[in-house]
Every structure is written in structure tokens, then in C-alpha cells.
N, C-alpha and C positions, 0 to 999 in steps of 0.2 A: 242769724242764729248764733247762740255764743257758744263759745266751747263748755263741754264740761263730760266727764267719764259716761255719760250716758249717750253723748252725739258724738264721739271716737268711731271712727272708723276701723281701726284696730282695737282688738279684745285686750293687747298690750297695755293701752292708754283709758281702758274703759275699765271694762268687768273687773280686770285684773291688776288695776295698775296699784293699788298696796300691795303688791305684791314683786314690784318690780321697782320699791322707790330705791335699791342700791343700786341695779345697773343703770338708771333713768341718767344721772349726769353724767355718764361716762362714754355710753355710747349713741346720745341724741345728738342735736344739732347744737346744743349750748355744748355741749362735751366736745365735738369737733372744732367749735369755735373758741376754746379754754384753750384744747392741743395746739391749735395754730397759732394762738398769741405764744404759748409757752417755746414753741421752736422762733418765731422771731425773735424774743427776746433775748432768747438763748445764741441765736446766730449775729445777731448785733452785739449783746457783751463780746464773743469770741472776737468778733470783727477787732471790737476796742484793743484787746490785746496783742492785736496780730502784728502790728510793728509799725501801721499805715502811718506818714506823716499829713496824715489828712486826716486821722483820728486817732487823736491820742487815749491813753488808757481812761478809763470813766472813772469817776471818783466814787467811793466808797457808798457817800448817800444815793447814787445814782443806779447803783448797781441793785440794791437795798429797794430802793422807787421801782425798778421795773422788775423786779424779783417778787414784789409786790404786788403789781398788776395782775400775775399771773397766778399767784396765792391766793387773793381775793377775789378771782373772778367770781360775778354772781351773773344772775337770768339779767336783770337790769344793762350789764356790761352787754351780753350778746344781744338783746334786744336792741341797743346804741348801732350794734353792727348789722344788724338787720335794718335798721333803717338807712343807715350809708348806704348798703345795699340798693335800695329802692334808686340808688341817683346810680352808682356806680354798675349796675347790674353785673357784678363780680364777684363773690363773696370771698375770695383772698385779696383782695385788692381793697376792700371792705375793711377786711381787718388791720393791714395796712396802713390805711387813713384812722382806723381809729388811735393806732398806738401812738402815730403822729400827734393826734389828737390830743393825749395826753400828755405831748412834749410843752407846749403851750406854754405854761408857767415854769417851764425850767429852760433855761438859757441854753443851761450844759448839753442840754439833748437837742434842745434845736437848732444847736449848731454841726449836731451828729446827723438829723434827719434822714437825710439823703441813703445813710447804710442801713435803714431800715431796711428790709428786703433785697438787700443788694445784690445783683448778679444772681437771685435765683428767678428760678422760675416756679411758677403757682405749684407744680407738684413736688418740688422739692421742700415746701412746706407740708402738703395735701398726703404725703407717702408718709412721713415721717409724725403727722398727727393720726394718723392710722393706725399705725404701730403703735404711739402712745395709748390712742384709746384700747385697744387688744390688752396690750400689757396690762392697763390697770383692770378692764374690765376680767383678763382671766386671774390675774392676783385677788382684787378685792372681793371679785364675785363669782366666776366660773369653778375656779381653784374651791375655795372653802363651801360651795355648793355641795360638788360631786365627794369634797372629805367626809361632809358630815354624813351623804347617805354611806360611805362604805364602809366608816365609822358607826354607825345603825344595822348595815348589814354584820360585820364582824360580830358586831354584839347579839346579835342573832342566831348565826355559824357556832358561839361556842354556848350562847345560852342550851340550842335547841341539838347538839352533836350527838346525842346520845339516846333521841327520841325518833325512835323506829317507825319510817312513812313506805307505803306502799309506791314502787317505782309504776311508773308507764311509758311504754316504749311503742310507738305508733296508736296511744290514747290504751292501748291495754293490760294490763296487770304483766309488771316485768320485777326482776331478784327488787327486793327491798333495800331501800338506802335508808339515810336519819335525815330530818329537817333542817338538820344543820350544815351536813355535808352539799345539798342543794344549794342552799343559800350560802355556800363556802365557794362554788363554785361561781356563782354570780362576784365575788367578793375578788378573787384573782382576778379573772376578768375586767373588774372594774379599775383596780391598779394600776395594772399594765396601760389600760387606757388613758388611765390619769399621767402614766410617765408619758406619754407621746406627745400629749396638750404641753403638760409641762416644759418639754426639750423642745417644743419649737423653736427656735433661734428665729426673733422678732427683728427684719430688717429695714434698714432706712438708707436714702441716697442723695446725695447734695451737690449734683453735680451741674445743675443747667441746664437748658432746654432739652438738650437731646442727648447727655450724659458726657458731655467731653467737656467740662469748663469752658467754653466759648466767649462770653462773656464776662468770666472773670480774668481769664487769661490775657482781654483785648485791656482790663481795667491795670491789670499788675503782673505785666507778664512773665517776671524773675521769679512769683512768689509759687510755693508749691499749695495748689487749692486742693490737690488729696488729701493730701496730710491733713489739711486742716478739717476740710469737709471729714474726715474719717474720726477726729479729733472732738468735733463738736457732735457728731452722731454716738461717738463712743462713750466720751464720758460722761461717768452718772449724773442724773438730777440732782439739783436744780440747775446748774452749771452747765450743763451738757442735758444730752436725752436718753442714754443708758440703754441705748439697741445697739444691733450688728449692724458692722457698715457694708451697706452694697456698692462695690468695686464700677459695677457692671451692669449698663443700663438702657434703655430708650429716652424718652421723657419722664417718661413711667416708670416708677419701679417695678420689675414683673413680677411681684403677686406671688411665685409660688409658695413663698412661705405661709402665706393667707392659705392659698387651698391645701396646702397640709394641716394647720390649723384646724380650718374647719373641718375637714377631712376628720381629724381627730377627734372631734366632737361630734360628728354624726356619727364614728366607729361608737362611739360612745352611749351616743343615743339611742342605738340598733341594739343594744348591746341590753339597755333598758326599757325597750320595746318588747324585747323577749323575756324579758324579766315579769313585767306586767302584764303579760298575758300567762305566763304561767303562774303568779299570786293569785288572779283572777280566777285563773281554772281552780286553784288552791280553795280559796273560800266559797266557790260554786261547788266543791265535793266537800264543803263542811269540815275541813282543815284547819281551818281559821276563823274564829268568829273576829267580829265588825266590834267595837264598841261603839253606843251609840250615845250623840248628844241631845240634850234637852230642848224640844222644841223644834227640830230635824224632822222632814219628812222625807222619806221615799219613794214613797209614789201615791200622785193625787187620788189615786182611788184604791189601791190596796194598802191598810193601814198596815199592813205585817211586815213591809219588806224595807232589808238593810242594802241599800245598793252599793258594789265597790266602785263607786264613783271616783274614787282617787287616783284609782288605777286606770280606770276609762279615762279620765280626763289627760292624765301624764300618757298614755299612749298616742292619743290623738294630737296632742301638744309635739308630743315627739315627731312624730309624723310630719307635722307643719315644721317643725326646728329643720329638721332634715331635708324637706326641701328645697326652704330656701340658702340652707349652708350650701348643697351640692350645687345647686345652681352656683352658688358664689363661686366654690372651687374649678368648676369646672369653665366659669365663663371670665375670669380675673385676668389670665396667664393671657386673655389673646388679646392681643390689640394691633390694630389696623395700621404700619408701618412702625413712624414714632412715636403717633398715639394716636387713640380716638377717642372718644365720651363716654362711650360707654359703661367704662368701671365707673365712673363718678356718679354717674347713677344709680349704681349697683351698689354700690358700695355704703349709700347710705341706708341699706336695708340691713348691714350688720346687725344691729340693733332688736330690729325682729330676728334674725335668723338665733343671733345669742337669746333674746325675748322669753320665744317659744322653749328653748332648754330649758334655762333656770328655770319658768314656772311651773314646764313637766316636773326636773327635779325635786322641786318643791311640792306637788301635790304627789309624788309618790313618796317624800317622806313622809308627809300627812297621813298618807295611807297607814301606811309600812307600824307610826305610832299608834293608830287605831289597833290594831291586831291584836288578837288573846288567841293563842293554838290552844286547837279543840284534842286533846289529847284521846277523850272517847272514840273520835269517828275517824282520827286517826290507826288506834288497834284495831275497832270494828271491819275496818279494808283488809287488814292483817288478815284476821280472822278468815276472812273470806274468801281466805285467792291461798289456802295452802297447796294448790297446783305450782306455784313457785318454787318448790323445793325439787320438783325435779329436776332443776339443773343440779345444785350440790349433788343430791342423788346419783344422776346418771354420772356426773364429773369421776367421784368414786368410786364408780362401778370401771369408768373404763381405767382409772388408775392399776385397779388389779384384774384389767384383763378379760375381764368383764364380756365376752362378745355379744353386739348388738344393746348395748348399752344405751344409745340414745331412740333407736329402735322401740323398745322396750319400753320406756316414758312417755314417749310420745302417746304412742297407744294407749295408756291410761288415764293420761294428762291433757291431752290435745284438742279444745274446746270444748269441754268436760268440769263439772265439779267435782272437786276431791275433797274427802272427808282427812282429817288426821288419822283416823284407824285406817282409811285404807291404804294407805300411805307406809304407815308402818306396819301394816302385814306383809306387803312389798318388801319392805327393807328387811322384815325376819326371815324372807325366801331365800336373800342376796347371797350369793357363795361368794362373801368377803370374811377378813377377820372380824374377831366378834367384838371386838372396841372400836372398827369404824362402826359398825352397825347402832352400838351403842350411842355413838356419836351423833348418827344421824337420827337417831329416835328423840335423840333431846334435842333436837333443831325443829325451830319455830319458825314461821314469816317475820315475824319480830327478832328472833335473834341472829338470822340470817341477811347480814347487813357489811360484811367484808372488813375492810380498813374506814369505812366510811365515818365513824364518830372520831377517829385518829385525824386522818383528813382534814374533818372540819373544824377540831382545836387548833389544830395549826396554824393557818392561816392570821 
């Protein structure tokens, strides 16, 4: 059977996969195989420089040629190393042979060969193409995901700050806010979460098998491999690898920074879990109408219905994103003495676990652009719930003293319809002064809405 988007096994690489062609090379199997060439090449220029009288500096064109390799990688290049693979049954060792591979026709390198790899071990490449793939995957595509929805929600927060929605506080009619302040609220939230992804400190470690230099110490033992190991992790691309260096290690680098990461990205998700199910309830009470497109169906047999499909779908997307991140975070940090296999396995599920976010976030902007507020059935809920005011009301009353003041409201308000007139023959009873009274006679469910349109500008 040959492959193709309809025989995927994942919805990532099938249903969905236009929709995932920016993270596709960054966090696959060619993306990990692009990371690891780029830290050997990276680790052998440095070697060059290092002072070895066994390898002198590489000359300019040389430097240029395998600067190259790692520029131009395409599918073609990882497939070359997927077949070494098949002899080698290794896949750092893989890649290895292949970069050899292309010393072949240059003298200068193949008389370097030998420092390809030198004194590391498979995870000191394997940790540190990790991090690369993260980094770019949260710059190119996690980062400017999550901007453009808060960037969509903002613009929402202040378009809609000043249009009066009926609140609900355990699903029933509670003090009125604006549509804007709600969705202002989503919008902080979403921020804050975005600095935490952002301030992850992305690290990498180059020390050898089981984190002491061992082997490079037995190769050159005057020279300091911290420094240098901290040297070639710290500086930026293309020269270096442009992460934090980890000091302190097993074989393995331990991970926690991965499950804070992800960690921050499921906060994230949870965050827009809640969000979608409140839009959802939103255009279920006729808050929001759907725009609809041409040739769109909704359901095979009732031709009326606009379904918020955008929003069910980024939910349940989320849902999946989120389990397989926590999994990640919570199963990375352990490993069985120096190390065991386990993350390696794990770890190439990155991909889905980032997968599933981007495509939620993506179909909840989809949504989010559909949307026209139904300003009609927005007042019409107003209208309907002026039992709302007896908080202002009773608030007032007990300002001045008022006894039994919430007493009092409750009684007339207290799962009960209340008309506007009887409301304010109440308030012409009140033994307050006659400018709160006034006050309170001109108060609406609509206009009893606090600092809430302030709020929502802000932001």
C-alpha cells in the first residue's frame, strides 16, 4: 500500500496535513535528521579551531562546504541517511557516515574525518537537536500561532467593550458585563501564557557518555572540554547552536526544561479549552451568528443548521495536544540510572503533541473569523433578566443603612420574573436620598455593566 494523506495513520499527516506544512520540517524525522547534521558540523568546525595539532583550522571553502550541507538539507539528504540506517541500524551513527560521506571529494576533510563525532556520545548530538527542533518549531510556528489568535482576540476586546452581554454564573442570569471585557479576559490570560513558552531557557549538553568528559579528557587531557562544550552550545547559529548550556548531567540531558515547555503549552491549551466551550455556549444562545460559506453543509439531513464546528474541533484537538504534551512532561525527567530508551521514543511524538495545538489554534481562529455578534439577542437576554439589578439595588440600600436589605431583594427577586415597573416602585419605597433613587430608576441590565468596557479597552 503506498502512502498518501488518506492511508496516515495520524490525522496530522492525513485530513490535516495542509495545514501543518510549516511545523512538518521542523519537528519530523527529516527535521531531526537536518538538527543532527547541523550540531556535527557545528562540533567539528569548533574542534578545527580548538588548537588540536591533529587538526588544524579548516580553510575557508571548507567551512562554506559544510555550512552548506546543513543549509541545503532536503528530504533526498535524510532519505540517503535512512538508508545507511538500514546497514547501520543506528540512526546517529547514520548520520555520521553520511557526513563522511560527503568528505569523499575533498581531501581537506578527509583527512579531518576522524573528528567527526569525536568524543561524543549519540545523546550529545540527540539532546541538543531537540532543542534545536523546539526552538525553531516555537519561533517559526508555536510563537506566531498563539500571536495572531490574541492579536484576533484583542481586536475583539476592544471592537465589542462597550456592547452590553448578559453574565452567567453557574449557567444563570448573573450582574451584566460587555462582550469585550469577556473576551479581554481570555486575552490577559492568553499573554501571560505566551511569556512562559516564550522564557523557557532551551538547553543542551556536550559532555560524553555519562556527563563527565571521559573520553575526551582520555583524548586531550590539559584541554578544558567545558568551556568548550559550553562554547559550541552557546554560540549562536550557524557557528554554534544558540541554547543554554547544561553544566549537569547523566547521558541524558534531563528534560526539565522540555516539561516546563510543554507544560506551558498545555497551560495554554487548557486555557483555550475554556475559551471554546464558552464561544460554543455563546452562538448556542444566539450571541454570535456563523457566517456561512457556499456549498457548506451542516448536517446531512437538516438543511438549516450552522454547526460551530471550529470550535468543536480546536477543543477536541486540544484535548489530544494536551495529552500527549503531559505525558511528555511528566515521563522525560525520569530515566533509569544513566539512561534508558525510553525518552527516544517518546520524544519523537513531539511533533504530534505540538501537531495537535497548532491545528486547534488554527481552527479556533477560523472560527473566531466566521463570527458576526448578534447584537439583537444579545439586548433581548438584557431585557429579560432585570432581576439583575437587585444587587445594585440592595448594594445601595445597605450603603445607607438600609436594614435587611439583601433580605428584602431576595424576596422579590429570588427565582421570580421581575418586570421594570416593579422594580422601580420598589425603589420609590426605598428610604434613601432621592438622587440615589433617581440613579437607580435610570439603571438598565444594559447599563449596569461596572468598569467592564474600561477593562476591555485596556488590554
Amino acid at each position: 500500500m503506498s502512502f498518501s494523506p488518506v492511508s496516515a495513520l495520524s490525522p496530522l499527516d492525513g485530513r490535516y496535513a495542509n495545514r501543518l506544512s510549516a511545523l512538518r520540517p521542523l519537528v519530523s524525522e527529516q527535521g531531526y535528521m537536518h538538527r543532527r547534521v547541523q550540531v556535527e558540523v557545528a562540533w567539528f568546525i569548533a574542534l578545527s579551531d580548538a588548537g588540536f595539532p591533529e587538526f588544524k583550522p579548516l580553510s575557508p571553502g571548507a567551512r562554506t562546504y559544510l555550512l552548506g550541507l546543513v543549509k541545503n538539507f532536503e528530504e533526498a539528504d535524510a532519505l540517503a541517511i535512512k538508508d545507511i540506517e538500514k546497514t547501520t541500524n543506528h540512526d546517529v551513527k547514520a548520520v555520521e557516515y553520511w557526513i563522511k560521506s560527503k568528505f569523499e571529494a575533498r581531501r581537506e576533510l578527509m583527512a579531518a574525518a576522524e573528528f567527526v563525532h569525536f568524543a561524543c556520545t549519540s545523546e550529545d548530538i540527540n539532546n541538543t537537536s531537540h532543542a534545536l527542533q523546539l526552538k525553531a518549531a516555537r519561533d517559526v510556528v508555536i510563537l506566531p500561532a498563539l500571536d495572531a489568535l490574541i492579536t484576533k482576540l484583542r481586536a475583539m476586546a476592544h471592537e465589542f467593550a462597550e456592547v452590553s452581554m448578559l453574565s452567567r454564573t453557574h449557567g444563570q442570569p448573573a450582574s451584566p458585563t460587555t462582550v469585550g471585557k469577556e473576551v479581554a479576559n481570555v486575552v490577559v490570560r492568553l499573554a501571560k501564557a505566551r511569556e512562559r513558552i516564550a522564557s523557557v531557557a532551551l538547553m543542551g549538553k556536550m559532555n560524553g557518555a555519562v556527563g563527565n568528559y571521559n573520553a575526551h579528557l582520555a583524548a586531550y587531557p590539559d584541554f578544558d572540554w567545558e568551556a568548550f562544550g559550553r562554547r559550541v552550545v552557546e554560540t549562536p547559529e550557524p557557528l554554534g547552536l544558540g541554547l543554554n548550556f547544561q553544566p549537569y548531567s547523566i547521558q541524558i540531558e534531563p528534560h526539565d526544561y522540555m516539561a516546563e515547555l510543554f507544560d506551558a503549552v498545555a497551560r495554554t491549551n487548557t486555557i483555550l479549552i475554556d475559551w471554546s466551550r464558552d464561544v460554543w455556549g455563546y452562538v448556542s444562545l444566539g450571541y454570535f451568528k456563523q457566517r456561512t460559506k457556499e456549498g457548506e453543509i451542516g448536517s446531512s439531513t437538516m438543511p438549516h443548521k450552522v454547526n460551530p464546528i471550529d470550535f468543536e474541533n480546536a477543543e477536541g484537538n486540544l484535548g489530544l495536544s494536551n495529552a500527549v504534551l503531559r505525558h511528555l512532561s511528566e515521563k522525560l525527567p525520569i530515566s533509569r540510572w544513566q539512561r534508558d530508551l525510553t525518552d527516544s521514543t517518546v520524544l519523537r511524538n513531539m511533533g504530534v503533541g505540538l501537531g495537535y495545538a497548532a491545528l486547534a489554534w488554527h481552527s479556533l481562529l477560523t472560527g473566531l473569523n466566521k463570527l458576526d455578534l448578534n447584537r439583537d439577542a444579545l439586548q433581548s437576554d438584557l431585557d429579560a433578566c432585570w432581576e439583575v439589578l437587585a444587587e445594585p439595588i440592595q448594594t445601595v440600600m445597605r450603603r445607607y443603612g438600609v436594614p435587611g436589605a439583601y433580605e428584602q431583594l431576595k424576596e422579590v427577586t429570588r427565582g421570580k420574573t421581575v418586570t421594570p415597573e416593579a422594580l422601580r416602585g420598589l425603589i420609590e419605597s426605598l428610604p434613601i436620598p432621592e438622587p440615589e433613587r433617581e440613579r437607580l430608576r435610570a439603571m438598565t441590565p444594559a447599563s449596569y455593566t461596572g468598569k467592564a468596557a474600561e477593562l476591555a479597552r485596556r488590554v
